[in-house]
C-alpha positions as a LaTeX table, in Angstrom:
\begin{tabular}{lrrr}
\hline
Residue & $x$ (\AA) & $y$ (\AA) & $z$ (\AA) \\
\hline
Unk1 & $-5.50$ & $-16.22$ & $-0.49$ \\
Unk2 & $-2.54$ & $-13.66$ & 0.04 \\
Unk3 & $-4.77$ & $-10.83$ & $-0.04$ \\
Unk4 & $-7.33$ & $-12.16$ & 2.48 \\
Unk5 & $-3.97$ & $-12.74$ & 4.89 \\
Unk6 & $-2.94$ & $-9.14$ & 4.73 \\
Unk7 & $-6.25$ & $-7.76$ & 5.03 \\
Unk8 & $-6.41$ & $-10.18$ & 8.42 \\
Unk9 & $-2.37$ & $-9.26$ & 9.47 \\
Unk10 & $-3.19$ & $-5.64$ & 8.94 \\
Unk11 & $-6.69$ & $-5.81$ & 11.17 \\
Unk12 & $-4.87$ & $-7.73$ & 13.61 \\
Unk13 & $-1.44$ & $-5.78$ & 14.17 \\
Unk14 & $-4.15$ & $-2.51$ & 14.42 \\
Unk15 & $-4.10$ & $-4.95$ & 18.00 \\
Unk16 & $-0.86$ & $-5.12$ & 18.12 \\
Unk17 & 0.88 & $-1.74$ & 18.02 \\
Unk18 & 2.94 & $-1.40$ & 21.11 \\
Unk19 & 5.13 & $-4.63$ & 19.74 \\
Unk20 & 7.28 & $-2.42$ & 17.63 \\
Unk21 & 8.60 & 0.96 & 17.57 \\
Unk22 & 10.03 & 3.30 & 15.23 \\
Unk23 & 12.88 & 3.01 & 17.50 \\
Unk24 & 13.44 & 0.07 & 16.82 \\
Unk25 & 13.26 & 0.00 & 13.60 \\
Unk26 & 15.16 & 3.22 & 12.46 \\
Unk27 & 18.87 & 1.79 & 13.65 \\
Unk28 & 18.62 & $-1.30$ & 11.67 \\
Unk29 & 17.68 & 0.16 & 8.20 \\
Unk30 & 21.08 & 0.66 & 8.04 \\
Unk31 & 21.15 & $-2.59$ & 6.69 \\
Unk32 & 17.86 & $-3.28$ & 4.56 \\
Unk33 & 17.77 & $-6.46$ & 3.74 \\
Unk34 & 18.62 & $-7.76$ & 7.69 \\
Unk35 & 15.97 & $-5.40$ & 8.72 \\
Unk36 & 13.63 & $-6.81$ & 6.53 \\
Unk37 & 14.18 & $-10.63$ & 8.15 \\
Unk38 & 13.57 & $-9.13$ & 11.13 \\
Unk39 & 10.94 & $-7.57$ & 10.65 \\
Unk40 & 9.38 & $-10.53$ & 8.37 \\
Unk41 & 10.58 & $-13.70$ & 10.61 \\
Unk42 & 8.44 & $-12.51$ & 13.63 \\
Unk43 & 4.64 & $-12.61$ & 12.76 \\
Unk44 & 3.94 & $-9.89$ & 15.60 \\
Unk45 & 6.34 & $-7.35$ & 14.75 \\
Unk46 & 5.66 & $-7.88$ & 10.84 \\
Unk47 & 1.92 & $-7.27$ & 11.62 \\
Unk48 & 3.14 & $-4.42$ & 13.45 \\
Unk49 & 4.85 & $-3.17$ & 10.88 \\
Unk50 & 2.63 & $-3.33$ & 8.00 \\
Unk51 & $-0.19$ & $-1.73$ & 10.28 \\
Unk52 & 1.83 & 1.44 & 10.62 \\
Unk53 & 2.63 & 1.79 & 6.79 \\
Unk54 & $-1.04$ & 1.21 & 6.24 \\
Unk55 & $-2.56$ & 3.95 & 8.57 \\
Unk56 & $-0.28$ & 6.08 & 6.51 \\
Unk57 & 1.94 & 6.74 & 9.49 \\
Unk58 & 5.36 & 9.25 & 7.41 \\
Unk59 & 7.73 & 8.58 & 9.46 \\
Unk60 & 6.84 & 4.64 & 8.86 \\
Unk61 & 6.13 & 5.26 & 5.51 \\
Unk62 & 9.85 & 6.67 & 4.93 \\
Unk63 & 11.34 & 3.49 & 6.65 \\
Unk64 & 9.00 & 1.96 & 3.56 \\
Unk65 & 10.76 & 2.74 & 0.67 \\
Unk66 & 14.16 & 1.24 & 2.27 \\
Unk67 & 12.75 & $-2.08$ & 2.96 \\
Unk68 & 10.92 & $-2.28$ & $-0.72$ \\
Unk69 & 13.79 & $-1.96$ & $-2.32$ \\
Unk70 & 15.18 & $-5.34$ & $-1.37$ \\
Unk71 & 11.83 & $-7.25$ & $-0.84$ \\
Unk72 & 10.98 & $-10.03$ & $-2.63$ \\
Unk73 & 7.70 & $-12.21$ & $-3.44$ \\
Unk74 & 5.98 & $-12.31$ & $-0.06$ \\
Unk75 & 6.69 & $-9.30$ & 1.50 \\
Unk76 & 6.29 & $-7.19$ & $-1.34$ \\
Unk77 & 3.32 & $-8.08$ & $-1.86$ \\
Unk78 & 2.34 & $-7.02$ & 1.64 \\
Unk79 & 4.41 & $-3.88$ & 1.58 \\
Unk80 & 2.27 & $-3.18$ & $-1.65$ \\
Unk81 & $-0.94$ & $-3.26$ & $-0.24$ \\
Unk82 & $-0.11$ & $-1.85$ & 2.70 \\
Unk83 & 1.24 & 1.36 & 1.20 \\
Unk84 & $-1.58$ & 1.84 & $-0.83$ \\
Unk85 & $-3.96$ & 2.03 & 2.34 \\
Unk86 & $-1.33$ & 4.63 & 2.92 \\
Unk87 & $-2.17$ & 6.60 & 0.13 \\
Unk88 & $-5.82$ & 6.51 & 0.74 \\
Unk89 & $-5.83$ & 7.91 & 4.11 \\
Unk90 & $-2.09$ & 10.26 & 3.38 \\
Unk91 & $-1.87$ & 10.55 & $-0.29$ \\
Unk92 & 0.00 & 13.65 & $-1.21$ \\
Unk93 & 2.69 & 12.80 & 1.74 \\
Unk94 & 2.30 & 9.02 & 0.53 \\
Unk95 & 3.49 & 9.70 & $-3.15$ \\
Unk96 & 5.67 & 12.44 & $-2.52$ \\
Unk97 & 7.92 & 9.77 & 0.05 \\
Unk98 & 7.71 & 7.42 & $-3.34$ \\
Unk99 & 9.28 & 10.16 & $-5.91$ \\
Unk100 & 11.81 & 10.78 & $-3.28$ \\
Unk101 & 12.39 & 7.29 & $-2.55$ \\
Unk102 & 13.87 & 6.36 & $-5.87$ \\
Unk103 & 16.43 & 8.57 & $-7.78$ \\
Unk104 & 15.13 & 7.17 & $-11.08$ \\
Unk105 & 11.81 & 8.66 & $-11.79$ \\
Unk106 & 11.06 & 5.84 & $-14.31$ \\
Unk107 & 11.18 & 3.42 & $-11.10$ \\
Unk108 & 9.42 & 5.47 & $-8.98$ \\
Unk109 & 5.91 & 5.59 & $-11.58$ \\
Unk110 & 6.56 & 1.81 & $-11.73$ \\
Unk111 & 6.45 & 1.20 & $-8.25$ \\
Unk112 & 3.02 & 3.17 & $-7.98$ \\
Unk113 & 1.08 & 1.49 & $-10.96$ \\
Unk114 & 2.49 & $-1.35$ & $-9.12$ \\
Unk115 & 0.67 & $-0.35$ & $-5.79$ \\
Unk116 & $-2.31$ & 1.12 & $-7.27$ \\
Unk117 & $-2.53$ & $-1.72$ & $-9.21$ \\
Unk118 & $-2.90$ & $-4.36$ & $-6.49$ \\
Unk119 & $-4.44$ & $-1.94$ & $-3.72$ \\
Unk120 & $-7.83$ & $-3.58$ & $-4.10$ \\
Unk121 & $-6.79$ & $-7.04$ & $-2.99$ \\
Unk122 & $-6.79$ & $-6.05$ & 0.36 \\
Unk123 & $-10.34$ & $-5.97$ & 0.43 \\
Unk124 & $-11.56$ & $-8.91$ & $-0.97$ \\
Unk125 & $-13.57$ & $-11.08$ & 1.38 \\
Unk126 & $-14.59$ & $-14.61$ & 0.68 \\
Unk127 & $-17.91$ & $-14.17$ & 2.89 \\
Unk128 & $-19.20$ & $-11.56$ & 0.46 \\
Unk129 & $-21.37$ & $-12.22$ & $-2.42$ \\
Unk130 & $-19.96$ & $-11.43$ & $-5.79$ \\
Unk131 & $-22.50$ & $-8.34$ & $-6.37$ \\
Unk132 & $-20.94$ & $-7.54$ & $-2.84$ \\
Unk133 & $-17.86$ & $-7.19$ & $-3.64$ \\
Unk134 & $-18.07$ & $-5.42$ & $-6.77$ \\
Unk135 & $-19.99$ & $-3.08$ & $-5.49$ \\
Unk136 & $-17.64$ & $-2.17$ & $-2.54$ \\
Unk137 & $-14.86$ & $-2.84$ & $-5.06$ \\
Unk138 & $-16.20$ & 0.22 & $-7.26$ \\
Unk139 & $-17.24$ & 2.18 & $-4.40$ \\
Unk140 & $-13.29$ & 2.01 & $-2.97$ \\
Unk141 & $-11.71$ & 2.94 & $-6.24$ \\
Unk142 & $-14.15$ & 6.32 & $-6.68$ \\
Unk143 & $-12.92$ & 7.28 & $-3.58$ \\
Unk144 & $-9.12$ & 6.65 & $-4.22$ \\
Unk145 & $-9.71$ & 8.41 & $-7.38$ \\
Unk146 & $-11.34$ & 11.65 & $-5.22$ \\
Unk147 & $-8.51$ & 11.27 & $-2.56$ \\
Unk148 & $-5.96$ & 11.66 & $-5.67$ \\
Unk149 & $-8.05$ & 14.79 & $-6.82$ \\
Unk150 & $-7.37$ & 16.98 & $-3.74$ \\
Unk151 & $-3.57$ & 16.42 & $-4.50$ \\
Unk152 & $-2.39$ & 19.73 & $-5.90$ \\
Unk153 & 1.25 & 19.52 & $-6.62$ \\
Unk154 & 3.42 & 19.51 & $-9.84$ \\
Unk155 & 6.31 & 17.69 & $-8.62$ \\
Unk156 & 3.60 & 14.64 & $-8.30$ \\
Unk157 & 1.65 & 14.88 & $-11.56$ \\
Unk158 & 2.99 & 11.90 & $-13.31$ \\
Unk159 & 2.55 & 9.42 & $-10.26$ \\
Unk160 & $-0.89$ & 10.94 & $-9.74$ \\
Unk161 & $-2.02$ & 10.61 & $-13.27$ \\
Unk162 & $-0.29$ & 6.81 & $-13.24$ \\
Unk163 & $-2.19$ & 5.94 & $-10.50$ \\
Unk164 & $-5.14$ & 7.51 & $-11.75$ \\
Unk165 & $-5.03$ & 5.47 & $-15.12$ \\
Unk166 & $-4.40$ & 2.34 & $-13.02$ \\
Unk167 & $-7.39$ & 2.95 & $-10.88$ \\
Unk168 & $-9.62$ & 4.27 & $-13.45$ \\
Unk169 & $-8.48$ & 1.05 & $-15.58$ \\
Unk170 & $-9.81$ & $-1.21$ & $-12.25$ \\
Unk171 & $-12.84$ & 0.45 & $-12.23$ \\
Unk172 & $-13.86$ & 0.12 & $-15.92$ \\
Unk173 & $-13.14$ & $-3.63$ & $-15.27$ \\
Unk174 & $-15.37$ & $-3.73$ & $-12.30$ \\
Unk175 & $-18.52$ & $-1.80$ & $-13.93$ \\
Unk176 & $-17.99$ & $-4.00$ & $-16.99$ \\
Unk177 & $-18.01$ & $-6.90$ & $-15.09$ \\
Unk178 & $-21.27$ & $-5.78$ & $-12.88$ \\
Unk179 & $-23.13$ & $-5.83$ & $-16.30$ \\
Unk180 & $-22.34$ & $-9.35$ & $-17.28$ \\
\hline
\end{tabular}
């Protein structure tokens, strides 16, 4: 149920844009956890909000990492999903704003098997079949995986090859579960 409302907050803040800026934004980071009420307590400029972290927007993407930190249930779950769109369509920038977002290097691969892990709820649809959706299911994760292969940097090896794992994982569970 969550993941069909972020997939339908995301497509509908894409409508949405002008009702937040960056601007706006920026100044109250200064206190995360406020900014995230803000943000979260107004359905417009959360929509907003989670539409520019999931076009993969950096300078959004940086404000990100500030406001996952002190998430909890709800909106981390939509931060989550939302980042990992990120990393489809901006993946070296995407990961490399993770690994800097978190001195502890530990945290930082946990938070991305974390996204990688749930970045496929976003697209479920109830409308779909179930051969539908596994075959768009598989179909999204080969392409993460190709996005990931064009990265070409050290520094990110170990959140590349998490996220790899994770997705490869997903998509071993979706071909096993297309020949059932």
């Amino acid at each position: 149920m969550l993941r069909n409302l972020v997939l339908v907050l995301i497509m509908s803040a894409s409508l949405t844009s002008e009702a937040l800026t960056l601007g706006e934004v920026k100044p109250k980071l200064s206190n995360p956890k406020k900014c995230l009420e803000y943000l979260y307590s107004d359905p417009t400029r959360w929509n907003t909000y989670i539409s520019n972290i999931s076009q993969g927007k950096i300078n959004w993407l940086k404000t990100w990492v500030n406001l996952r930190k002190v998430s909890d249930a709800g909106p981390t779950s939509e931060l989550d999903i939302a980042y990992a769109s990120a990393i489809e369509k901006n993946p070296d920038k995407s990961l490399k704003i993770i690994l800097d977002g978190w001195i502890d290097k530990t945290e930082a691969i946990k938070i991305i098997q974390k996204i990688c892990e749930s970045s496929i709820e976003t697209y479920a649809n109830q409308s779909m079949s179930e051969g539908e959706y596994k075959k768009r299911t598989k179909s999204l994760l080969e392409y993460r995986l190709k996005n990931l292969e064009k990265i070409n940097s050290k520094e990110l090896v170990e959140l590349i090859n998490t996220c790899n794992l994770s997705l490869k994982e997903q998509l071993k569970n979706v071909s096993k579960n297309s020949e059932n």
